[in-house]
Backbone as CSV, one residue per row, in Angstrom:
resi,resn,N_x,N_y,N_z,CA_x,CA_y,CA_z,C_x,C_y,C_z
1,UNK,7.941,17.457,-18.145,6.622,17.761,-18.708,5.817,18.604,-17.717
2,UNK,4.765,19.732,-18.105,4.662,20.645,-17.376,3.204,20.085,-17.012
3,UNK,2.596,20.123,-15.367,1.393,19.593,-15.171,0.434,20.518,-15.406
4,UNK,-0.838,19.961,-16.346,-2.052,20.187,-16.305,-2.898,20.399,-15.434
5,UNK,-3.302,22.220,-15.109,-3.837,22.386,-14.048,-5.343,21.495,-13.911
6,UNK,-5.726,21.323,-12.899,-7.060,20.782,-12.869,-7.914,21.268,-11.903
7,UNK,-8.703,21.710,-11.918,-9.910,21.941,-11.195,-11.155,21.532,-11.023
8,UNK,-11.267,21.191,-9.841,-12.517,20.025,-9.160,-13.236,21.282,-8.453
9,UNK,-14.912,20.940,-9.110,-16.110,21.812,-7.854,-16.994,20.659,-6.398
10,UNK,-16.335,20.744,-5.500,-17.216,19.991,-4.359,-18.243,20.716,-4.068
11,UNK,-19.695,19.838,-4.597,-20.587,21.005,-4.409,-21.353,20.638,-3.083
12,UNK,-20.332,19.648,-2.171,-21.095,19.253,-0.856,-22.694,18.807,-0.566
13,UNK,-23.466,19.310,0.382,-25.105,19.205,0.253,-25.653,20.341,-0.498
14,UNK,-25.664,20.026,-1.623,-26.437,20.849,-2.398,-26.853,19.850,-3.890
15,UNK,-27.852,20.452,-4.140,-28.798,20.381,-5.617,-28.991,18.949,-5.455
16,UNK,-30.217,18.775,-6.024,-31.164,17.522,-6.671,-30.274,17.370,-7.735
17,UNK,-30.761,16.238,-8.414,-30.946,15.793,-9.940,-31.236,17.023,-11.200
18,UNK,-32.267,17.501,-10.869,-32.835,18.706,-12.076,-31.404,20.074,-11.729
19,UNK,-31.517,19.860,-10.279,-29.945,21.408,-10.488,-28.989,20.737,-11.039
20,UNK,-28.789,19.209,-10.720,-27.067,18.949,-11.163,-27.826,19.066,-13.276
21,UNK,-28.471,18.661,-13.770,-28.094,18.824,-15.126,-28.088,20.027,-15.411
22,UNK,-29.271,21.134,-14.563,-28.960,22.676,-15.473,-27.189,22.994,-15.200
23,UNK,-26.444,23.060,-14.352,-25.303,23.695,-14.013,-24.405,22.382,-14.563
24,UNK,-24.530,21.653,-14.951,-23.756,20.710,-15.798,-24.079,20.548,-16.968
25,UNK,-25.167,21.172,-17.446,-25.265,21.715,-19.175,-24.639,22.714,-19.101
26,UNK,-24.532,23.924,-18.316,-24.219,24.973,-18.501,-22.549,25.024,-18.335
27,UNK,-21.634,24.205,-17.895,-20.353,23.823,-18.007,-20.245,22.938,-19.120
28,UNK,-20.894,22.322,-19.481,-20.393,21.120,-21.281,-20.140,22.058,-22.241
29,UNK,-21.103,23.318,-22.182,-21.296,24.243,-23.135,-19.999,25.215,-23.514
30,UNK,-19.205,25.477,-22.325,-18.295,25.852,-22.405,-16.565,25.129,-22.573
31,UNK,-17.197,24.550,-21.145,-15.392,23.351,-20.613,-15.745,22.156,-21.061
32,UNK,-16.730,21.737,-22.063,-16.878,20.157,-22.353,-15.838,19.531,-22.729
33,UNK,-15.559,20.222,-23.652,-13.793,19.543,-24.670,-12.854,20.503,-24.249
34,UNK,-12.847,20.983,-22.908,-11.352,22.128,-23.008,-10.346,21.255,-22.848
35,UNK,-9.445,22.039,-23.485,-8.048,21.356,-23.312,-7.362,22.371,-22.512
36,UNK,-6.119,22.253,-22.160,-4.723,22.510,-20.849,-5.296,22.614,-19.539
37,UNK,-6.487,22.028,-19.600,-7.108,21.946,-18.147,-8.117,20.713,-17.717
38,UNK,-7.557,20.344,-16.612,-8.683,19.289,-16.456,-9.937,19.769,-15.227
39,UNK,-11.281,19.481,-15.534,-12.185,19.667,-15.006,-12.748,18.852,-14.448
40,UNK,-13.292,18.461,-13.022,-14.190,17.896,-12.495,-15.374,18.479,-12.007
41,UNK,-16.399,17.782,-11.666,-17.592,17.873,-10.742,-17.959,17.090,-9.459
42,UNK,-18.417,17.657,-8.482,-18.085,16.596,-7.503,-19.818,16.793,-6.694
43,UNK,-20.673,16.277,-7.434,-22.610,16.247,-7.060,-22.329,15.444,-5.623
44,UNK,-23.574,15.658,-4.754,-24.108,14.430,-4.401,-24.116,13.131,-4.592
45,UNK,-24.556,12.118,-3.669,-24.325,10.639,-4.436,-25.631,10.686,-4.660
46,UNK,-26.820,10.781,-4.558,-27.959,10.728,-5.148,-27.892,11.266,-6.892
47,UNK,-27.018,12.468,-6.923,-26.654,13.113,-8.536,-25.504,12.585,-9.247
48,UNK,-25.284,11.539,-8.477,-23.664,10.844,-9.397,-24.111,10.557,-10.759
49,UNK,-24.777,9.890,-10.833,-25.413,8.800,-12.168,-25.445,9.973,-13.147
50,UNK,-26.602,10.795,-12.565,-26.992,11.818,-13.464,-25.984,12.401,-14.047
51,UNK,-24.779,12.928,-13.368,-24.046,13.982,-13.989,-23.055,12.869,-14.903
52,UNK,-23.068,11.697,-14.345,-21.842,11.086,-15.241,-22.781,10.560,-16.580
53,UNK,-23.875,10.437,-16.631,-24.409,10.291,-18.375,-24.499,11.671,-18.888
54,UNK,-24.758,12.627,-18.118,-24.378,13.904,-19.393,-23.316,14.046,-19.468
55,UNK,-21.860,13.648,-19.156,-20.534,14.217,-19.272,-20.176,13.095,-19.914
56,UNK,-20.633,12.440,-20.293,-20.158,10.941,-21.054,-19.766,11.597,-22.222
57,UNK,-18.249,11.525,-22.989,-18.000,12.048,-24.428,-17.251,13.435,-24.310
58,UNK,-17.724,14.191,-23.465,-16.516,15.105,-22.750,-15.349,15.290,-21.941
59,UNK,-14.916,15.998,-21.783,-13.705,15.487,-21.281,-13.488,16.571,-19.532
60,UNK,-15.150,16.552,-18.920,-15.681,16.931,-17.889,-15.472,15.294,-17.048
61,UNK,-14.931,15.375,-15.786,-15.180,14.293,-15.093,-15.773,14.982,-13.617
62,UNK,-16.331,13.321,-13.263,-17.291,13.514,-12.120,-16.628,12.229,-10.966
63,UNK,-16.479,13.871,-9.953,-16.125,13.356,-8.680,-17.251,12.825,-7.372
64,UNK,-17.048,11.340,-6.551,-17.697,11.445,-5.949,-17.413,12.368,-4.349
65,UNK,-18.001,12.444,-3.391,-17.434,13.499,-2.017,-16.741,12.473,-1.162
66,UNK,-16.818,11.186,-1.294,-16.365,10.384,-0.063,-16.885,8.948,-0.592
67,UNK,-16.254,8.172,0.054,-16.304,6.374,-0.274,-16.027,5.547,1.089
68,UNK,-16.459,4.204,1.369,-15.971,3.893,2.221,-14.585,2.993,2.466
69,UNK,-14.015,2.110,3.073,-12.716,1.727,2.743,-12.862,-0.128,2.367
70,UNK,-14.217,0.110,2.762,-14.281,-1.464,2.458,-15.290,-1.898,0.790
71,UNK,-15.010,-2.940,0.391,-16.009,-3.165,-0.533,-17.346,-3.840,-0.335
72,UNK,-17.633,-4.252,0.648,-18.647,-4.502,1.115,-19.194,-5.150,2.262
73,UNK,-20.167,-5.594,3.290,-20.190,-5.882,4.432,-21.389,-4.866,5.155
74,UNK,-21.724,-5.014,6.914,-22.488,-4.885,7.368,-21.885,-3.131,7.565
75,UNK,-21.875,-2.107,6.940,-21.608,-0.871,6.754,-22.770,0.075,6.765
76,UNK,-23.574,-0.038,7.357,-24.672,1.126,6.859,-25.026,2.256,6.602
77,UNK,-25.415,2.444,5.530,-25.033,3.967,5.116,-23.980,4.364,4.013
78,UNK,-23.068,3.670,3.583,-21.823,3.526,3.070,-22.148,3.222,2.220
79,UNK,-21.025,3.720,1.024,-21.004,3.678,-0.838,-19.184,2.788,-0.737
80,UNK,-19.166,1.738,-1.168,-17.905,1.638,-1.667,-16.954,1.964,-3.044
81,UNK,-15.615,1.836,-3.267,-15.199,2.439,-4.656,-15.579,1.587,-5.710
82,UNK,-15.870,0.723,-5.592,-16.658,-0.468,-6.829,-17.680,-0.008,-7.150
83,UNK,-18.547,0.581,-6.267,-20.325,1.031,-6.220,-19.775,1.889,-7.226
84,UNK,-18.897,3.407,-7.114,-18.460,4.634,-7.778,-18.150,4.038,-9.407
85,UNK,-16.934,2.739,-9.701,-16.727,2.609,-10.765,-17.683,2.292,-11.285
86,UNK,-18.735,1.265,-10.814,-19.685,0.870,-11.606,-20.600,2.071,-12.265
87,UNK,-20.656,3.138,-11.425,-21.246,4.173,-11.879,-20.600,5.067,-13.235
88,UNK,-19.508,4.946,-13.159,-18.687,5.251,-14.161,-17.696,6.980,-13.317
89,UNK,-18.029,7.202,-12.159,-17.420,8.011,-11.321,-16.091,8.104,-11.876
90,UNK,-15.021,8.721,-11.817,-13.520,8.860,-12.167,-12.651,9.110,-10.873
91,UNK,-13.386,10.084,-10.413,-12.366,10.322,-8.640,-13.128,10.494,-7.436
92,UNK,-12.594,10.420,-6.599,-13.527,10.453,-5.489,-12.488,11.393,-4.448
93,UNK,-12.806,12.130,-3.597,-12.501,13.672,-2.746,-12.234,12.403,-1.315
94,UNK,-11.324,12.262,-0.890,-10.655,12.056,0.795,-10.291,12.924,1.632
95,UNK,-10.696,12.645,2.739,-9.972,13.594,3.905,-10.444,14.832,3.660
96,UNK,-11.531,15.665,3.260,-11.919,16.699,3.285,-11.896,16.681,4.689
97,UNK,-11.532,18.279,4.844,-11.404,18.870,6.407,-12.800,19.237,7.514
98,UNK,-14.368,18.616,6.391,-15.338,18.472,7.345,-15.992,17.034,7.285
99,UNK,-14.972,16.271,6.310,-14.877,14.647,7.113,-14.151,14.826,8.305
100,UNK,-12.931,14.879,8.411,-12.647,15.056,9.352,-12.922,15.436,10.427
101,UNK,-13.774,17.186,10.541,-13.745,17.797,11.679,-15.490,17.331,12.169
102,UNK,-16.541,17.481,11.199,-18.252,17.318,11.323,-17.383,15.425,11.439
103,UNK,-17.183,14.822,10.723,-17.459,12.908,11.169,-16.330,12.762,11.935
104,UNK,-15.207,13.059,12.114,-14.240,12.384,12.906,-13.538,11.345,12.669
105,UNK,-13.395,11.792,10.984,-12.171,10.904,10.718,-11.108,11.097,10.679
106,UNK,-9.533,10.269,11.250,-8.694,10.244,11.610,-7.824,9.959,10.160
107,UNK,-6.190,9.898,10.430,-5.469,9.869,9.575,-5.450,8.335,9.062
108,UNK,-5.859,7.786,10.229,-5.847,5.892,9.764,-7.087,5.514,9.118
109,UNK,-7.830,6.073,9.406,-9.236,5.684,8.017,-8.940,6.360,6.699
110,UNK,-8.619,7.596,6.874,-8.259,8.349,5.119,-7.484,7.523,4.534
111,UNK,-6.520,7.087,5.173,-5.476,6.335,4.365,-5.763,4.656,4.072
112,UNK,-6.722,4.282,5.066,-7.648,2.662,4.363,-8.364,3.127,3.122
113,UNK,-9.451,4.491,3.397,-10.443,4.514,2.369,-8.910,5.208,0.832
114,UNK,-8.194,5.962,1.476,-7.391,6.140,-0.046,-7.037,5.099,-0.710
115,UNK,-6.231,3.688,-0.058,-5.363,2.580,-0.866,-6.872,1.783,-1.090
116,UNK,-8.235,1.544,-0.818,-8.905,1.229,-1.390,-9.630,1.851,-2.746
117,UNK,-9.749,3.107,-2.386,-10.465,3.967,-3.778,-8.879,3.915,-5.011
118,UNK,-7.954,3.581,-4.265,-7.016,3.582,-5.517,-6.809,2.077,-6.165
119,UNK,-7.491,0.739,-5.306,-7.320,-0.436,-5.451,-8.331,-0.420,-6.835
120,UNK,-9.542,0.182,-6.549,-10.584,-0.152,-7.221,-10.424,0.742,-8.392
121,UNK,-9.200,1.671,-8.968,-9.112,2.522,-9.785,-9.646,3.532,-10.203
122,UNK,-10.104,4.269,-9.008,-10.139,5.440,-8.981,-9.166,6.702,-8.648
123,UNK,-9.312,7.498,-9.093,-8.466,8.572,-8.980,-8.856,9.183,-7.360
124,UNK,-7.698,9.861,-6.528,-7.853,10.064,-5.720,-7.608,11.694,-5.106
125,UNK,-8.613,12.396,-4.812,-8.532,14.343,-4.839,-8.176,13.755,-2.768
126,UNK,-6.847,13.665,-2.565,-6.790,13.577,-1.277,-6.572,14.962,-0.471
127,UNK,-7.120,15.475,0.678,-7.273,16.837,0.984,-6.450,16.877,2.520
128,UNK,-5.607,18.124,2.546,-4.693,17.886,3.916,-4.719,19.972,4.711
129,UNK,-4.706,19.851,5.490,-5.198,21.271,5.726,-4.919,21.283,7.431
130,UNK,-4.510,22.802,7.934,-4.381,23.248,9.574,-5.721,23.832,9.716
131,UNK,-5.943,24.199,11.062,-7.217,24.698,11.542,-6.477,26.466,11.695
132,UNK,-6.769,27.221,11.691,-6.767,28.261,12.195,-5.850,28.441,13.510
133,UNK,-6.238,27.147,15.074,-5.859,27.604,15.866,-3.932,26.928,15.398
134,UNK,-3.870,26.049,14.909,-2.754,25.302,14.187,-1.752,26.135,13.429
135,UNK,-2.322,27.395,12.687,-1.578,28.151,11.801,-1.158,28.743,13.290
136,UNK,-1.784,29.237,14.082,-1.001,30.403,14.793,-0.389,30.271,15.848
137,UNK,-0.173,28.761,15.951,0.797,28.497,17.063,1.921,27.876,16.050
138,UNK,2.340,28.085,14.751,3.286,28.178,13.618,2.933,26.740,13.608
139,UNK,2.122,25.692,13.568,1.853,24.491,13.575,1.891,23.794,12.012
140,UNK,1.623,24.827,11.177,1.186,24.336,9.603,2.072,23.206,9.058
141,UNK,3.036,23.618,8.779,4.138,22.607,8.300,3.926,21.154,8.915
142,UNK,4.228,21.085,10.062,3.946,19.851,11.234,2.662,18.703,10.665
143,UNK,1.987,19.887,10.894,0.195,19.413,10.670,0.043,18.873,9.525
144,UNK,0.356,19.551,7.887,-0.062,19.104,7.220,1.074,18.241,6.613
145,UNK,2.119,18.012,6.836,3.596,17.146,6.614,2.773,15.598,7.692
146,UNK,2.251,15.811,8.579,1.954,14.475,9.413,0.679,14.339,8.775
147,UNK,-0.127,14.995,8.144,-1.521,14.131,7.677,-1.086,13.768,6.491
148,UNK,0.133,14.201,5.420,0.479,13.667,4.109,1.393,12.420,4.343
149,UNK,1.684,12.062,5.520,2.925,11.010,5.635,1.677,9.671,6.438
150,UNK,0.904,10.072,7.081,-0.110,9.050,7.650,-1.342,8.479,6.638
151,UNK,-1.782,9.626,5.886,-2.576,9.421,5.163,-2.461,8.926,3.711
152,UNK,-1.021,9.068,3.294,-0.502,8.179,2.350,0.521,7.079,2.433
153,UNK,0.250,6.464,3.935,1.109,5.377,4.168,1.050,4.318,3.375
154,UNK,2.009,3.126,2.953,1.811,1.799,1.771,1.275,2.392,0.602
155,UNK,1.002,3.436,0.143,0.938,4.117,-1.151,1.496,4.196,-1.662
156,UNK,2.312,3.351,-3.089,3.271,3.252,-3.872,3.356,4.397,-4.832
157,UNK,4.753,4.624,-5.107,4.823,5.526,-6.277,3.932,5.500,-7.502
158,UNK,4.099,4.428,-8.170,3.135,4.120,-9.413,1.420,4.303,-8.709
159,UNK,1.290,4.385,-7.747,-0.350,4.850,-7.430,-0.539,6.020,-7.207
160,UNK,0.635,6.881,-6.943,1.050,7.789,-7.367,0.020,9.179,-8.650
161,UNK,0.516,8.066,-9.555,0.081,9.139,-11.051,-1.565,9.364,-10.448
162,UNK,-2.745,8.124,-9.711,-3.861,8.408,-9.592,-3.998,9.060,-8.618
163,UNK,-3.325,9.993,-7.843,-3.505,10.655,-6.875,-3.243,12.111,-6.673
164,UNK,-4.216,13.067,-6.307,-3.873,14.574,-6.402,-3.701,14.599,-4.980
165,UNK,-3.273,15.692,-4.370,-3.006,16.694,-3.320,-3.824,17.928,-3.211
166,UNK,-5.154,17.693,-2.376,-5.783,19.715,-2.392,-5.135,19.954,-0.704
167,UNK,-4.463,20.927,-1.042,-4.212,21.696,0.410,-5.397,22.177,0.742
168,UNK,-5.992,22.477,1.908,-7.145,23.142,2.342,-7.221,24.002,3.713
169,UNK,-6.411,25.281,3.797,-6.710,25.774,5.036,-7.674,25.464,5.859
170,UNK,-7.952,24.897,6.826,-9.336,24.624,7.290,-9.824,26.207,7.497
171,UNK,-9.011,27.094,8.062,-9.753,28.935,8.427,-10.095,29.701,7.113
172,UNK,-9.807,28.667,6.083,-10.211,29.582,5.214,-11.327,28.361,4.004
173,UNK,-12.012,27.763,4.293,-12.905,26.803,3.953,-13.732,27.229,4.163
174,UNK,-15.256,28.333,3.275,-16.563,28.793,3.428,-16.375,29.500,4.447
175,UNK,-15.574,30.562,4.749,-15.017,31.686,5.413,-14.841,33.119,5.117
176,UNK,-14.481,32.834,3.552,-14.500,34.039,2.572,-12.921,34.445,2.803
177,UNK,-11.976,33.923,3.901,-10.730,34.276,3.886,-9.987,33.182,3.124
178,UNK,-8.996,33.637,2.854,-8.232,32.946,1.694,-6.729,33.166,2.133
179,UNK,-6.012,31.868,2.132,-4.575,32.068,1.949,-3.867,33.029,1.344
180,UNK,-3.164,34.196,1.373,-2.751,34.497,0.322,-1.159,33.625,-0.673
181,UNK,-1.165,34.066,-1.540,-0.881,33.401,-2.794,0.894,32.935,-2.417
182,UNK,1.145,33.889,-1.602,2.791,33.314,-0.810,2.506,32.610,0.524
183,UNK,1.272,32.781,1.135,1.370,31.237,2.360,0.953,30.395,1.597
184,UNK,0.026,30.030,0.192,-0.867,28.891,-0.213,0.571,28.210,-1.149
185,UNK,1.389,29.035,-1.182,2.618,28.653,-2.191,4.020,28.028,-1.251
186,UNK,4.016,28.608,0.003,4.694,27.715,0.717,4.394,26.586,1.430
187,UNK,3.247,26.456,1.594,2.843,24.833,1.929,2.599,23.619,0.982
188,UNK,2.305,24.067,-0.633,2.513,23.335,-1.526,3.798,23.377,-1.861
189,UNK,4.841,24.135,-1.985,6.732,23.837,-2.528,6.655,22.975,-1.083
190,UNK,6.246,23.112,0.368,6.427,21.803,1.789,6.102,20.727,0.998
191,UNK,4.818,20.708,0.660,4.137,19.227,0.286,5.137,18.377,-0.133
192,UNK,4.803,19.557,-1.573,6.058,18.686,-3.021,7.381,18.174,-2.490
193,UNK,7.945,18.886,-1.699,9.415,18.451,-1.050,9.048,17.046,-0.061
194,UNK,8.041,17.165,0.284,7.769,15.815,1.401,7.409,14.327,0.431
195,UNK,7.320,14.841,-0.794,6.799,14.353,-1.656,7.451,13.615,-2.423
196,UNK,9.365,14.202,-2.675,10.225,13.930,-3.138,11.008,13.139,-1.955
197,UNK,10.343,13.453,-0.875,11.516,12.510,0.490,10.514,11.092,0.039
198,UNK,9.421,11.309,0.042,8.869,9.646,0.041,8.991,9.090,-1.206
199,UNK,8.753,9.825,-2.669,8.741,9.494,-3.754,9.940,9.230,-4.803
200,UNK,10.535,10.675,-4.378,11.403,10.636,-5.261,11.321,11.869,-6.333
201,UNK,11.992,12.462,-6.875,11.414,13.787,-7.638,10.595,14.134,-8.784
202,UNK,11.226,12.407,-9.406,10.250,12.356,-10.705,8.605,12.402,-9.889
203,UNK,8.252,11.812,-9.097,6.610,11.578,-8.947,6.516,12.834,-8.414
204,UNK,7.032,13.821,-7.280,6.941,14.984,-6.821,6.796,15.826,-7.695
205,UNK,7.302,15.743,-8.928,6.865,17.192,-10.162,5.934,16.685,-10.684
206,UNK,5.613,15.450,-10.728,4.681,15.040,-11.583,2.719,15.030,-10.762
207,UNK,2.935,14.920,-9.786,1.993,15.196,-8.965,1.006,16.401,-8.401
208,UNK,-0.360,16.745,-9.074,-0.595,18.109,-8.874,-1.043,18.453,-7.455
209,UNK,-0.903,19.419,-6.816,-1.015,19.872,-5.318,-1.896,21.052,-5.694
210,UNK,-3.540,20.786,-5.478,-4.218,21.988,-5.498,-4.968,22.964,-4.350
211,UNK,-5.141,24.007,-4.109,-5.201,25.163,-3.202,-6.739,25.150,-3.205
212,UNK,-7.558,24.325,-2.215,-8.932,24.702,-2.044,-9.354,25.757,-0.408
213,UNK,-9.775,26.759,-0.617,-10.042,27.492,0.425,-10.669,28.996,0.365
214,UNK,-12.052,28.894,-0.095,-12.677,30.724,-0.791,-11.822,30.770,-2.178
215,UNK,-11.814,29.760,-3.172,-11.419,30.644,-4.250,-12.153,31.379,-5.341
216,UNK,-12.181,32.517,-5.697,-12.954,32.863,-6.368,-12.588,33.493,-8.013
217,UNK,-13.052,34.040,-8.801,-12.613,34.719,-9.960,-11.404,35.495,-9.748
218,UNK,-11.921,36.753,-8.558,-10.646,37.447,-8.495,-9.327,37.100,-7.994
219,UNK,-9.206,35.635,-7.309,-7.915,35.331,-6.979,-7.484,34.349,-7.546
220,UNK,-8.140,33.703,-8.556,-7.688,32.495,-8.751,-6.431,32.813,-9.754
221,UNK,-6.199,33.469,-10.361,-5.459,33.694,-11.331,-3.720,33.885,-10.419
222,UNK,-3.970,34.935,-9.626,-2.816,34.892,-8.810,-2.562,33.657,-8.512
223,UNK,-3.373,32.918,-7.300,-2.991,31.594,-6.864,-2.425,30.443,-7.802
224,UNK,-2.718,30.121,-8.933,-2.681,29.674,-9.994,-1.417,30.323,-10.293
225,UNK,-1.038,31.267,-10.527,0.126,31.826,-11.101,1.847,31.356,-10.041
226,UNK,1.313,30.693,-9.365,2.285,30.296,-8.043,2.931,28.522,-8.766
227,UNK,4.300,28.565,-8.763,5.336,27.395,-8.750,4.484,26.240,-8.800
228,UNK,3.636,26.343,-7.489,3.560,24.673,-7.110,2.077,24.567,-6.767
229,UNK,1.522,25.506,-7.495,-0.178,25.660,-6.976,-0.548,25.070,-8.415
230,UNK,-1.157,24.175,-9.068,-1.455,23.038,-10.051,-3.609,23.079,-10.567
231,UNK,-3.826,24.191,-9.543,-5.285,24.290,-9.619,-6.020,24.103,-8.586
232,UNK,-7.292,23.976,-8.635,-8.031,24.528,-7.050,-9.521,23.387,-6.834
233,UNK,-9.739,23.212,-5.781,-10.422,22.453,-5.321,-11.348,23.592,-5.309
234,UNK,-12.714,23.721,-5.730,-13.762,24.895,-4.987,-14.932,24.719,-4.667
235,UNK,-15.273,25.149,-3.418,-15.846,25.018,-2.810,-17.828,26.104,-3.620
236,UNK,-18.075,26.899,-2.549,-19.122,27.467,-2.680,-18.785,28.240,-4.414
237,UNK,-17.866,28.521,-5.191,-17.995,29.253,-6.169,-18.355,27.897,-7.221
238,UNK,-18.100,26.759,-7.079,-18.027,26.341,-7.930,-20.032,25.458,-8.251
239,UNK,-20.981,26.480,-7.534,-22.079,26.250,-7.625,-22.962,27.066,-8.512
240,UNK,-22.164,27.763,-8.774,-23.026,28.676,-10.450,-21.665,28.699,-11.205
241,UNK,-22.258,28.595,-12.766,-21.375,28.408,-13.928,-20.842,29.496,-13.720
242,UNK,-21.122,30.969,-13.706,-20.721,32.276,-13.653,-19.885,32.596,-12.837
243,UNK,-19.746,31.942,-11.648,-18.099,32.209,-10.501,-17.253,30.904,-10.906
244,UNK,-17.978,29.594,-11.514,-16.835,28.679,-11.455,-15.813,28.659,-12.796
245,UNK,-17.075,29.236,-13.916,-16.203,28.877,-15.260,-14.910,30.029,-15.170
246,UNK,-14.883,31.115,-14.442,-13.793,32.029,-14.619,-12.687,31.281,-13.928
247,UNK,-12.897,30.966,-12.816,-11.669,29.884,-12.315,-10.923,28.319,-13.033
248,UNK,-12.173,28.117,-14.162,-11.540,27.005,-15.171,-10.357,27.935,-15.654
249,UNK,-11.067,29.216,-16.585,-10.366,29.928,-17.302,-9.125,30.526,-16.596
250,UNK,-8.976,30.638,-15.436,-7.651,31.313,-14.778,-6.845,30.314,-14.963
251,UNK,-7.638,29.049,-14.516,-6.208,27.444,-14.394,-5.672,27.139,-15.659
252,UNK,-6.287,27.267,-16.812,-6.646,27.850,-18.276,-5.431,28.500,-18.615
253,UNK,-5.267,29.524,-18.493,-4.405,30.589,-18.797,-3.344,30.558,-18.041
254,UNK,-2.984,29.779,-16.672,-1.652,29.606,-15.978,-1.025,28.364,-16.883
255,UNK,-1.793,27.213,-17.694,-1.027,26.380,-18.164,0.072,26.795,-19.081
256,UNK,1.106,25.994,-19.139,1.856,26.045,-20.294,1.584,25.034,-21.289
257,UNK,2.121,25.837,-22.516,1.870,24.782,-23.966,0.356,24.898,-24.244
């Protein structure tokens, strides 16, 4: 069965309440009921609530940016994945590469807060990515093969189906440079193969691996057009309807059936 591209917008620190409904009316209008593609949103936690009662009935879901690994306790500051379901949240974004690099989280917290956000049944946008200085000492493979094997440790196959893969160059994250479409395509056919050593092949095809790093209108279609590229995590485009809805429509038009 051929996977359904999907595309998630992390819209990081940005917009109130009043921006998340204009730019989330202005996506219902179009991608509310699309089909061969799945769509997320990924607000603020102050805009969670909001965006998940206007997307209620569509088939738009809303991502939160981060969770913590526990369900509750002396944590301050911290949202757990129970807080998210109760909200009616669907997935929640791990291991982004400025958790990591701005908070300093390691491969052993991504992988507590993942088997918890997957305990509590949420879907999981887990994110794995080299730095720049990493690509050019030929490090990539290494790098992102050891954050997919640490960060999905005790992660069973069947938890599996709730879990995506965004590759994320870190040098090319709000950079304006971009993988091109044969390096962003050989580190996802790496993934998937690392994917089939732990899983097995059925969960490895079945598992989407998406390419977040500057994507915009004009490339998404190429990138998208790649084996093992499944759709795109986006970053800064996916903050006006007008750069993000063309990248629905590229993931759109790479599906089959």
């Amino acid at each position: 069965m051929a996977r359904i591209p999907f595309v998630a917008g992390n819209w990081k620190l940005h917009y109130d309440r009043q921006a998340t409904r204009n730019l989330v009316n202005l996506l219902l209008a179009e991608v509310g009921h699309a089909s061969r593609v799945d769509v997320a949103v990924g607000p603020t936690f102050t805009s969670l609530q909001t965006a998940v009662e206007l997307v209620r009935g569509s088939s738009i879901r809303v991502a939160a940016q981060n969770c913590y690994c526990e369900d509750k306790g002396a944590f301050t500051g911290e949202v757990s994945p129970s807080m998210l379901v109760e909200l009616g949240v669907h997935d929640v974004i791990l291991g982004h590469s400025e958790r990591r690099a701005v908070f300093h989280e390691d491969d052993a917290l991504i992988n507590r807060k993942v088997k918890a956000a997957l305990a509590a049944g949420l879907g999981v946008i887990f994110c794995v990515g080299e730095t720049l200085q990493e690509r050019e000492a030929n490090r990539t493979l290494q790098v992102v093969g050891q954050q997919v094997k640490q960060g999905l440790a005790g992660v069973t196959g069947s938890d599996m189906r709730a879990l995506t893969v965004a590759y994320e160059p870190v040098w090319a994250i709000g950079t304006g440079k971009t993988a091109t479409p044969a390096q962003a395509q050989e580190v996802h056919a790496a993934v998937r193969g690392l994917l089939g050593e732990l899983y097995g092949g059925a969960v490895a095809e079945a598992t989407r691996i998406l390419y977040g790093g500057s994507i915009k209108a004009d490339n998404a279609a190429e990138l998208f057009g790649q084996a093992d590229i499944d759709g795109g995590l986006v970053g800064g485009a996916s903050l006006k309807a007008d750069s993000f809805l063309p990248i629905v429509r590229a993931a759109r038009g790479a599906s089959v059936g």
